[in-house]
TORMARLO-602762 format. One record per residue (C-alpha): residue in one letter; x, y, z. Coordinates in nm, 3 decimals. Last residue first. Layout:
! TORMARLO-602762
{"a",{X,Y,Z}},
...
***
This chain:
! TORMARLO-602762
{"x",{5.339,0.655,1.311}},
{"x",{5.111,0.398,1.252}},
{"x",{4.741,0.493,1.186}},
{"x",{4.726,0.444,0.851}},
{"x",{4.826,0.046,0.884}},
{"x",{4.565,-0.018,1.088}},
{"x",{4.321,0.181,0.922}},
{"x",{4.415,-0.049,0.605}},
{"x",{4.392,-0.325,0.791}},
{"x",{4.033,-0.262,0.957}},
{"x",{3.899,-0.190,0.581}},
{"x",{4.073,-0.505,0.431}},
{"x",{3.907,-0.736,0.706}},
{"x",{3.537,-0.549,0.659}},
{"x",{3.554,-0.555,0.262}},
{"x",{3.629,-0.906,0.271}},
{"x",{3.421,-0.967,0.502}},
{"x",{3.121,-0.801,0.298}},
{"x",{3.257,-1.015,-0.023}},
{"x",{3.181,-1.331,0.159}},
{"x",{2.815,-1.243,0.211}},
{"x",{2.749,-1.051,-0.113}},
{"x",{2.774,-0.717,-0.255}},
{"x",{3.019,-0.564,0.035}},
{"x",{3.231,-0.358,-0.318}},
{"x",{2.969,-0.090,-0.297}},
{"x",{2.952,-0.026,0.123}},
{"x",{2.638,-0.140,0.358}},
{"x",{2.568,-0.365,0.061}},
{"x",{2.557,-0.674,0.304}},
{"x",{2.515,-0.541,0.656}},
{"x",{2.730,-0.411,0.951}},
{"x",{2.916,-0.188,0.689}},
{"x",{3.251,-0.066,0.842}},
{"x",{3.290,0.305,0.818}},
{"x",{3.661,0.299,1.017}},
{"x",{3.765,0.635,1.256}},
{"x",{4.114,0.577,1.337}},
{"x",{4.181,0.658,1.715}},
{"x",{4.418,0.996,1.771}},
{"x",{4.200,1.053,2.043}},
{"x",{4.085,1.397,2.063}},
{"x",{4.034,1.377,1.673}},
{"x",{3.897,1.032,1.669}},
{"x",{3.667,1.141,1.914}},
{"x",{3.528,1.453,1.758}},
{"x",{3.519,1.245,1.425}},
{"x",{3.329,0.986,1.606}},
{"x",{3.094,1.215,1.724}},
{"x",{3.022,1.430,1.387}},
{"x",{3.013,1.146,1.172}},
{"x",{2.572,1.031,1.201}},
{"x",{2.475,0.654,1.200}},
{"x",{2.377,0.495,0.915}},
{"x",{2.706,0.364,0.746}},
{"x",{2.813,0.198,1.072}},
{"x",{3.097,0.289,1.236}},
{"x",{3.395,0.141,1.425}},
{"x",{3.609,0.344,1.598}},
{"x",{3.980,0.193,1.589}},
{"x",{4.286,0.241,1.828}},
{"x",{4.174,0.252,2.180}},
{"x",{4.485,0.326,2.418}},
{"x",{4.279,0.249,2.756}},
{"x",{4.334,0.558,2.893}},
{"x",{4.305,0.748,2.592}},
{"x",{4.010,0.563,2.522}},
{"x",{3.839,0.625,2.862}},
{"x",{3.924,0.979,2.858}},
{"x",{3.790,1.072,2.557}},
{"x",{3.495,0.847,2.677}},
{"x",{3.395,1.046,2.937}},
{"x",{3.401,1.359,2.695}},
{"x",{3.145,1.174,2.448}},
{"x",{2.912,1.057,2.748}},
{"x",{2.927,1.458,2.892}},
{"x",{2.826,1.615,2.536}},
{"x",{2.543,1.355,2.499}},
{"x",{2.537,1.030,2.264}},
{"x",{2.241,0.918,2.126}},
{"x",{2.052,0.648,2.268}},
{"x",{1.972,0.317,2.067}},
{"x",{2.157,0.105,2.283}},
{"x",{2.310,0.310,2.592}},
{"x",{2.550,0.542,2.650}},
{"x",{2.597,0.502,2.213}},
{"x",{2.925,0.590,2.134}},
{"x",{3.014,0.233,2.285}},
{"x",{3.263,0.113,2.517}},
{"x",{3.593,-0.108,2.506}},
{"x",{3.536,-0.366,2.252}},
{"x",{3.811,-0.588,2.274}},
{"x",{3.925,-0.761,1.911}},
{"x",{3.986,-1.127,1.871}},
{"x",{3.878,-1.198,1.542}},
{"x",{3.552,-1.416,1.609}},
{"x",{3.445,-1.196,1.948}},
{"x",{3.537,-0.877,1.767}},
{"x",{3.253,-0.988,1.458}},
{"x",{3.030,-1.131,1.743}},
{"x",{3.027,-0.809,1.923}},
{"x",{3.012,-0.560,1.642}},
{"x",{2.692,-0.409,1.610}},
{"x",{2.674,-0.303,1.984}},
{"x",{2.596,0.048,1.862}},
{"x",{2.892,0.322,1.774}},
{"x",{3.212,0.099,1.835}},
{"x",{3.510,0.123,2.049}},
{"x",{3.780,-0.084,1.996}},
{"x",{4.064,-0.200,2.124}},
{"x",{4.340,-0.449,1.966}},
{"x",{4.354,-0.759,2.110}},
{"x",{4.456,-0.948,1.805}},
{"x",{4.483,-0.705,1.515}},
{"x",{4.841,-0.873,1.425}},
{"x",{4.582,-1.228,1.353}},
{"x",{4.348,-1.014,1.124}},
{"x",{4.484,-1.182,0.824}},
{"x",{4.568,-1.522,0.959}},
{"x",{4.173,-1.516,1.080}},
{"x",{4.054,-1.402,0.717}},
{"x",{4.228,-1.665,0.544}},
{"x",{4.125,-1.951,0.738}},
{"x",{3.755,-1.749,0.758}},
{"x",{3.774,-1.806,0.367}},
{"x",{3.841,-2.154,0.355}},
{"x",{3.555,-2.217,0.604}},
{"x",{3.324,-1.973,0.486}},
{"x",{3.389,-2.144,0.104}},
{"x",{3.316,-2.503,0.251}},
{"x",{2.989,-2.380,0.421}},
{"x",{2.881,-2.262,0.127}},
{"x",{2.967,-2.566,-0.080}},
{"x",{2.757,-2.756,0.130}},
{"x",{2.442,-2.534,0.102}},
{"x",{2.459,-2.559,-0.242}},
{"x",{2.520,-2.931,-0.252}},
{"x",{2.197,-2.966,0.043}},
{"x",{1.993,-2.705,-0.151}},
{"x",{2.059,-2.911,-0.490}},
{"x",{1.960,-3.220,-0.284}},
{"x",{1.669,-3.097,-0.196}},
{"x",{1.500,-2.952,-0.476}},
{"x",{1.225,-3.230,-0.519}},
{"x",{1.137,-3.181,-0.115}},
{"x",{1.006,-2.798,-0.204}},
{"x",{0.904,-2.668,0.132}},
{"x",{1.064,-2.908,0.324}},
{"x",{1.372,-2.854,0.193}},
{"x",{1.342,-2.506,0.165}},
{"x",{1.284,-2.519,0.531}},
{"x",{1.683,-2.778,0.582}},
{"x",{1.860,-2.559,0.403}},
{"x",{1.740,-2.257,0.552}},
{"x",{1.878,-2.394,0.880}},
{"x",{2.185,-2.492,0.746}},
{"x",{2.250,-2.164,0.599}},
{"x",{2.183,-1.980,0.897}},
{"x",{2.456,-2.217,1.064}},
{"x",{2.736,-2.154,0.820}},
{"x",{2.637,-1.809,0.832}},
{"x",{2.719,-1.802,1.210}},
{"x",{3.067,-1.920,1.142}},
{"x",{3.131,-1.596,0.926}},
{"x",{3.071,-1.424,1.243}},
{"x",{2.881,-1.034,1.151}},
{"x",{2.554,-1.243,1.103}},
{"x",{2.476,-1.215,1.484}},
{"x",{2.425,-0.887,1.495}},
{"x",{2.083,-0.974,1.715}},
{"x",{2.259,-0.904,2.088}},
{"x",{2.017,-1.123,2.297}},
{"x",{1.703,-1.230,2.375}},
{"x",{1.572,-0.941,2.591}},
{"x",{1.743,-0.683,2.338}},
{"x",{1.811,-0.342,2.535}},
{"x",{1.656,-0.052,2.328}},
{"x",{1.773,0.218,2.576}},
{"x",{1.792,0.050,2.982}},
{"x",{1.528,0.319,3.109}},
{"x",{1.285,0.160,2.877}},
{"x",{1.269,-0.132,3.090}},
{"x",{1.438,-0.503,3.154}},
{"x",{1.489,-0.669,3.447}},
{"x",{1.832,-0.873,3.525}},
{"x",{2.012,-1.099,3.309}},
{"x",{2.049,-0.983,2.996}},
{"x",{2.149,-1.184,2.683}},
{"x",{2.472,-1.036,2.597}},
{"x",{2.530,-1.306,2.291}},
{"x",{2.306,-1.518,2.122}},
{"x",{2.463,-1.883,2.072}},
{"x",{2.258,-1.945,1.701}},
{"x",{2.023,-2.200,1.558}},
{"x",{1.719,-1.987,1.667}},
{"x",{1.837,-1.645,1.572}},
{"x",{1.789,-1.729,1.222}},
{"x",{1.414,-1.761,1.211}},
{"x",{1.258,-1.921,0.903}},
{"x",{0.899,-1.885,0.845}},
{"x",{0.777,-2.081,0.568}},
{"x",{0.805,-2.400,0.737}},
{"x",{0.526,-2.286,0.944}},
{"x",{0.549,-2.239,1.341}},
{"x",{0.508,-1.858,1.296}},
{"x",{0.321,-1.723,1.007}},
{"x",{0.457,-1.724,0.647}},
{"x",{0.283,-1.975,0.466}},
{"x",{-0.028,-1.840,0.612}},
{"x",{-0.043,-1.521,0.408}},
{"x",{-0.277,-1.213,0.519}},
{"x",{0.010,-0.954,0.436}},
{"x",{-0.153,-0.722,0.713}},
{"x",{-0.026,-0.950,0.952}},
{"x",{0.297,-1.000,0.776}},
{"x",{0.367,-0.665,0.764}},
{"x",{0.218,-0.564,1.081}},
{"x",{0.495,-0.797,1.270}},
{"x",{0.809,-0.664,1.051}},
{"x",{0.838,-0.307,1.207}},
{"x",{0.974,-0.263,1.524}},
{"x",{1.019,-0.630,1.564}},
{"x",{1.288,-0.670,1.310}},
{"x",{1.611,-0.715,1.558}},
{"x",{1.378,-0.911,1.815}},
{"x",{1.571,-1.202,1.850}},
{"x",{1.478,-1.265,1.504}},
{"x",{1.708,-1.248,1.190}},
{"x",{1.390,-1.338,0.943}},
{"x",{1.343,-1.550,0.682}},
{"x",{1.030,-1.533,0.468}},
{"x",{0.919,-1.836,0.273}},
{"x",{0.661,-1.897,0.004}},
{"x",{0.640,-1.550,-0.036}},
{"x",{0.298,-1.359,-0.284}},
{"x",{0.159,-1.187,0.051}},
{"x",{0.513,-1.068,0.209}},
{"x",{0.569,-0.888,-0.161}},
{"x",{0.235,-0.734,-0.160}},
{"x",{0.262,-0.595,0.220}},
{"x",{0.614,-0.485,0.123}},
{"x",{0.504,-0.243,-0.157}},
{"x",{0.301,-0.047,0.165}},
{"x",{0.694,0.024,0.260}},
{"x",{0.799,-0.029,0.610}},
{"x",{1.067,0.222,0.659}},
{"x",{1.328,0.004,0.836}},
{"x",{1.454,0.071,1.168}},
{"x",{1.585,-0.229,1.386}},
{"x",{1.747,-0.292,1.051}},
{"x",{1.949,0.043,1.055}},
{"x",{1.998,0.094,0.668}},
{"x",{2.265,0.120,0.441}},
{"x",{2.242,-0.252,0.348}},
{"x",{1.876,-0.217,0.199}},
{"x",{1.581,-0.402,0.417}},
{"x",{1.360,-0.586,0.252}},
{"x",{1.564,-0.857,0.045}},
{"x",{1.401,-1.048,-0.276}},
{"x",{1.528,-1.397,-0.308}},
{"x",{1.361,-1.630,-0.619}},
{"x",{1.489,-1.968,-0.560}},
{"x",{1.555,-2.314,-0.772}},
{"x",{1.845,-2.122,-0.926}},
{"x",{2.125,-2.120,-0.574}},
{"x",{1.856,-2.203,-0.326}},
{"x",{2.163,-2.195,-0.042}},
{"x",{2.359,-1.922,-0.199}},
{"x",{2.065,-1.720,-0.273}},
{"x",{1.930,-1.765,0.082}},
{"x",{2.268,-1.631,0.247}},
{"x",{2.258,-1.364,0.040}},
{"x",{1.882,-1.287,0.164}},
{"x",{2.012,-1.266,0.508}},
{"x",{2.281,-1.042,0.484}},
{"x",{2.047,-0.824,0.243}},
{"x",{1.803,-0.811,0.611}},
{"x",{1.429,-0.933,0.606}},
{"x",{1.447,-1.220,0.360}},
{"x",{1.134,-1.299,0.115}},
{"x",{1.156,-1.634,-0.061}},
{"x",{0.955,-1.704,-0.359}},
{"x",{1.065,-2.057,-0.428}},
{"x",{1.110,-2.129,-0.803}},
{"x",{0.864,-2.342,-1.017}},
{"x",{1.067,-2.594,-1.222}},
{"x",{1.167,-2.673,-1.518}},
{"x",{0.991,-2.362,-1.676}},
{"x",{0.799,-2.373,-2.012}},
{"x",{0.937,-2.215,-2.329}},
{"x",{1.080,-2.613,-2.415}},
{"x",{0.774,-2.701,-2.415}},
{"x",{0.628,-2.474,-2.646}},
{"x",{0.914,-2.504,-2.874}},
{"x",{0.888,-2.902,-2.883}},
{"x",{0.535,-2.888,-2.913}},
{"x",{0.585,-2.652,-3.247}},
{"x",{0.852,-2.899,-3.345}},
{"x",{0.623,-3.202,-3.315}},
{"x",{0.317,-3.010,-3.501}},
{"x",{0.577,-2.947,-3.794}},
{"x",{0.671,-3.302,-3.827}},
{"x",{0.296,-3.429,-3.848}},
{"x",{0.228,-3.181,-4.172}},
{"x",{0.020,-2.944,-4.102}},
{"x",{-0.342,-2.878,-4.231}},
{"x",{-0.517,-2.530,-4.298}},
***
């Protein structure tokens, strides 16, 4: 059967235009905060799937066998570092066989390198200490400002990984960082009557989010990172934040009520679920929309707990 010349044009225009542009980035991010970042940098040109879910403890995630497939088939994985996924993250990529992804390639992007780490210790370190960080407190996504610099560092790997693409990363990437700022503007004049107000939190996820706004974190539920609390911690600290006049209790999604409710009960001090990741709570979808969430959260309890 013979076709006219027109209709073998259209039918190569059809076939064409069924092919993709371009082939996206498969890029693999530990943590949801993490992986929004990524979709705002690689905006269409990337493919972002997120390990860990929002609700979780990220020093804890159940590492699926599914992961093992998904680290294999990445052309980048970006990771918070500063040991926050070394629990479970290593075997995954060394049972993911995938050189792209290794330390020292492109493909391996490590936040915690472009950021100020805070409550690095500076004495020895054992088990005797809890889960004490070596490098660093690892929470480092909870400062607007430290998105900025994430996102300039996976700017610059997908970059290199896919040089065509670069100048939509470096506009995407731009108008990130332009939204953080106008938004932080906001968020600062907002949280501006919460200046100084004290705190006390269940793990040390909050330092660089009450470092950024101005809050004092007075003690932690946990005696030590990663230890649960004991009878005789929780009644020292009843005393502490009445002392001290403690207002908020900051809590993670993950971590269990009973404590905090004992202590906001003794206390008087507003108990606040504040997610610690993006999609920790429904309406934290994104990496804007999680501070949103966090700065209308703290007011709220502000404002509930006047007399």
């Amino acid at each position: 059967m013979r076709f006219p010349i027109k209709t073998f044009f259209l039918m190569g225009l059809l076939a064409a235009s069924s092919l993709p542009a371009y082939a996206k980035l498969n890029v693999v991010a530990t943590t949801p905060d993490l992986g929004s970042i990524a979709r705002e940098v690689g905006g269409d040109r990337v493919e972002v799937t997120s390990l860990a879910r929002g609700t979780e403890d990220p020093h804890f995630v159940d590492a699926k066998p599914s992961f093992i497939r998904i680290l294999n088939q990445a052309d980048a994985v970006i990771e918070g570092g500063a040991d926050l996924e070394v629990g479970w993250l290593p075997p995954l990529v060394l049972n993911a066989r995938n050189p792209k992804i290794q330390l020292g390639q492109p493909g391996r992007i490590v936040a915690a390198e472009v950021i100020r780490l805070l409550e690095v210790p500076t004495g020895p370190i054992d088990r005797s200490l809890g889960d004490v960080h070596p490098f660093g407190n690892p929470h480092f996504t909870l400062d607007p400002l430290n998105g900025k610099l994430i996102a300039g560092r996976i700017k610059e790997r997908l970059c290199m990984l896919s040089a065509p693409d670069c100048p939509v990363f470096t506009a995407n990437a731009k108008q990130f960082e332009e939204k953080i700022d106008s938004r932080l503007a906001l968020w600062q004049k907002q949280m501006a009557p919460l200046r100084g107000t004290k705190v006390v939190t269940y793990h040390k996820s909050y330092s660089y989010l009450a470092e950024r706004f101005g809050l004092q974190v007075l003690n932690t539920i946990e005696p030590k990172p990663g230890i649960p609390p004991s009878a005789a911690h929780a009644r020292d600290l009843v005393a502490q934040m009445k002392g001290a006049g403690v207002a908020l209790i900051l809590l993670e999604p993950n971590h269990e009520r009973k404590t905090p409710a004992f202590l906001s009960q003794e206390t008087g001090a507003r108990v606040v679920l504040i997610p610690s990741m993006v999609g920790g709570a429904k309406e934290a979808g994104d990496y804007l929309a999680l501070f949103e969430y966090i700065v209308k959260a703290m007011l709220e309890a502000m404002k509930e707990r006047q007399p």
